[in-house]
C-alpha positions in Angstrom: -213.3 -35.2 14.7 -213.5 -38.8 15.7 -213.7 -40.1 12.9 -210.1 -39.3 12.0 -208.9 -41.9 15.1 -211.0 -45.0 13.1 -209.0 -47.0 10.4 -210.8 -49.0 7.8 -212.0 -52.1 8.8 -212.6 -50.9 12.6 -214.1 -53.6 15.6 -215.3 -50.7 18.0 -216.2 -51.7 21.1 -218.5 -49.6 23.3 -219.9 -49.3 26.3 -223.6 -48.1 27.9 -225.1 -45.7 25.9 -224.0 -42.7 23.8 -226.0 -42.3 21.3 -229.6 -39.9 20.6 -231.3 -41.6 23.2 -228.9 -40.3 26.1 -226.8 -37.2 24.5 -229.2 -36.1 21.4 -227.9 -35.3 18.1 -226.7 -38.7 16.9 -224.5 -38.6 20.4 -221.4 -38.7 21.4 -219.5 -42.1 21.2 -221.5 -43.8 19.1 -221.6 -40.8 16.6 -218.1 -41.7 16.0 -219.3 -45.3 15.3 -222.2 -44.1 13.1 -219.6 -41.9 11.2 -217.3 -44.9 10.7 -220.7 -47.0 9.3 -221.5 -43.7 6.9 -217.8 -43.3 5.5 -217.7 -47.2 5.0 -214.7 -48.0 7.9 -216.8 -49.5 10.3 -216.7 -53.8 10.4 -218.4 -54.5 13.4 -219.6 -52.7 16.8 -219.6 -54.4 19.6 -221.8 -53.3 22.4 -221.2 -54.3 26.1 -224.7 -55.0 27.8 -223.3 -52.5 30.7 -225.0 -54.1 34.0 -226.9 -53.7 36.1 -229.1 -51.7 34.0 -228.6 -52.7 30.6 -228.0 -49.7 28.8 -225.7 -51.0 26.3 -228.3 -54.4 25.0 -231.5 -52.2 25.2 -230.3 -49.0 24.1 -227.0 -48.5 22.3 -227.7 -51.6 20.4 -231.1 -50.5 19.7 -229.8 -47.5 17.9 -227.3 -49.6 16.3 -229.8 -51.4 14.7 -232.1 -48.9 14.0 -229.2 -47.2 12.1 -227.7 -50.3 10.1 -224.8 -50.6 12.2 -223.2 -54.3 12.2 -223.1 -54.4 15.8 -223.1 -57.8 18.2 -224.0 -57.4 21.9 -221.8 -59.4 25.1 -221.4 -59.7 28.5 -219.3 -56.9 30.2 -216.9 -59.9 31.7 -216.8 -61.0 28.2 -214.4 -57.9 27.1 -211.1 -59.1 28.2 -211.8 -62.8 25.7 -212.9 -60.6 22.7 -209.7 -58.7 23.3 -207.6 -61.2 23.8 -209.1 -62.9 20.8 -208.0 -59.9 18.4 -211.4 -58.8 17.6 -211.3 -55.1 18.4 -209.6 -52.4 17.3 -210.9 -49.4 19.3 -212.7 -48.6 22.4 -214.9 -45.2 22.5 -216.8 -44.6 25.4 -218.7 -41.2 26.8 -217.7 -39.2 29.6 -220.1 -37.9 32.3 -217.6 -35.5 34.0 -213.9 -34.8 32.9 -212.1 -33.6 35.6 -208.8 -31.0 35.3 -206.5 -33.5 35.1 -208.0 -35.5 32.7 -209.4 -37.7 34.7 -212.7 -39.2 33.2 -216.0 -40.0 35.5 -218.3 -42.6 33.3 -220.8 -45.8 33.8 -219.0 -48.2 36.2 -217.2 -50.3 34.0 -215.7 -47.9 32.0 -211.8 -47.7 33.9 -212.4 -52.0 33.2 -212.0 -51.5 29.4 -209.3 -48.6 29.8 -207.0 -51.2 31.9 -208.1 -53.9 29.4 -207.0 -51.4 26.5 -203.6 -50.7 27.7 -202.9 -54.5 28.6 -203.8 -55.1 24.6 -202.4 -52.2 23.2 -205.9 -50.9 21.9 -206.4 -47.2 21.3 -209.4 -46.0 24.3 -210.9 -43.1 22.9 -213.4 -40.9 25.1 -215.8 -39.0 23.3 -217.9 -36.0 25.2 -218.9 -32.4 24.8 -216.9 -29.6 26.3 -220.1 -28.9 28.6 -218.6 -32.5 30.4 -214.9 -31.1 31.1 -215.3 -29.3 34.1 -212.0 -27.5 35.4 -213.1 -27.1 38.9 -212.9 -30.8 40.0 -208.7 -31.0 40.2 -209.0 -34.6 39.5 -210.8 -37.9 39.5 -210.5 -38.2 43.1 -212.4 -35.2 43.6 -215.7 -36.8 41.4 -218.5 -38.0 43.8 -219.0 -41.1 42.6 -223.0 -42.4 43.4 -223.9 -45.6 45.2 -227.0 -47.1 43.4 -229.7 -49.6 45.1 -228.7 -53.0 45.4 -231.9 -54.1 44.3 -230.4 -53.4 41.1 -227.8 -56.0 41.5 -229.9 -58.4 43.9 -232.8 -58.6 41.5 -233.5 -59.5 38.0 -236.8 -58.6 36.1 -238.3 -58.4 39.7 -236.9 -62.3 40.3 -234.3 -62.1 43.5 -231.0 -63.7 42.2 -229.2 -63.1 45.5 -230.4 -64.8 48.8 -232.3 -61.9 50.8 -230.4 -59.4 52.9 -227.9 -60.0 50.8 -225.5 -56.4 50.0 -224.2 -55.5 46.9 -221.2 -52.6 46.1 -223.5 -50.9 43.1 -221.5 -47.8 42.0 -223.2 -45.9 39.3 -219.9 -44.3 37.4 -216.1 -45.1 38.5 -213.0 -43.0 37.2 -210.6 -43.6 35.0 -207.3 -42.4 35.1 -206.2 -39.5 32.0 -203.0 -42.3 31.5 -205.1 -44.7 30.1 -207.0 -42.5 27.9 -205.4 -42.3 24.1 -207.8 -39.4 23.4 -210.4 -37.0 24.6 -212.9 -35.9 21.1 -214.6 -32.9 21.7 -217.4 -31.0 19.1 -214.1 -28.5 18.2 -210.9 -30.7 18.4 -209.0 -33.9 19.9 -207.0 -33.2 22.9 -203.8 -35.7 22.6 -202.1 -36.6 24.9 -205.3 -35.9 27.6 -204.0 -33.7 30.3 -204.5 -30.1 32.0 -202.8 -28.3 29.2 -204.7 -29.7 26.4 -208.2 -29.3 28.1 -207.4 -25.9 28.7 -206.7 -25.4 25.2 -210.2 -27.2 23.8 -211.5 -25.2 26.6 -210.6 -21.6 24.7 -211.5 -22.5 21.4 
């Protein structure tokens, strides 16, 4: 279903990873990108490295690569330039939770490219499985939102890159609001525009 939100000649940009290695199948988000390689629309995929952990550089890109995608890896503060600079057309990203509302839970980092998105005027596509939308949680303020170590921010490959006792605000996911979302792709449809009424609707079906 994606795959009918990518024109020819697509930049995707995409963040962490949403591919086998974290979703199985061929994944979620970057199944859309693979789809758009396979049916020949796909120019380039660009892969945010997604720190602290690096999801995005070790694993999305090593999927890419592994599946022929075009794909070119860059700093997460580096998204706003390659905007700015024209050089993407779409953003998909996964989902870990959907709220009621529409609201969508994902690697920190995530609501950064959907307020980067509207600012451009790029299409931010979330891709996830229906076993994500969960119509219990009213809304995003309702998602517990984990606090990681700050080691993970503190340190690097074991080297400390922060003078010690040093703290660090490490939030796993963050939320982004369903008004900055252009789409929700699920395995049976696309709910547009992303709100209670069309979840409940990709919900029955």
């Amino acid at each position: 279903h994606g795959l009918t939100l990518v024109p020819a000649g697509a930049r995707i940009l995409t963040h962490c990873n949403t591919g086998a290695l974290a979703v199985g199948g061929t994944g979620s988000a970057f199944a859309v990108a693979l789809a758009a390689h396979r049916a020949g629309r796909l120019v380039q995929l660009w892969v945010d490295e997604t720190r602290p952990l690096l999801q995005g550089s070790r694993l999305t890109a090593y999927e890419a690569r592994r599946n022929g995608l075009p794909h070119s890896v860059l700093p997460d503060s580096a998204a706003a330039a390659l905007m700015a600079s024209g050089q993407v057309d779409l953003i998909i990203t996964g989902a870990d939770r959907v709220a009621a509302d529409g609201s969508v839970a994902n690697k920190v980092g995530t609501y950064s490219l959907a307020v980067l998105a509207a600012h451009h005027g790029i299409p931010f596509v979330v891709v996830a499985p229906r076993s994500s939308v969960d119509l219990t949680t009213p809304d995003g303020a309702a998602i517990p939102l984990e606090q990681r170590a700050a080691e993970e921010v503190t340190r690097h490959a074991g080297v400390e890159v922060a003078p010690p006792g040093t703290t660090a605000f490490n939030p796993a996911f963050d939320v982004t609001p369903p008004s900055l979302v252009t789409a929700l792709v699920t395995e049976v449809g696309v709910v547009r525009p992303v709100n209670r009424e069309g979840l409940l609707r990709v919900m029955e079906m």
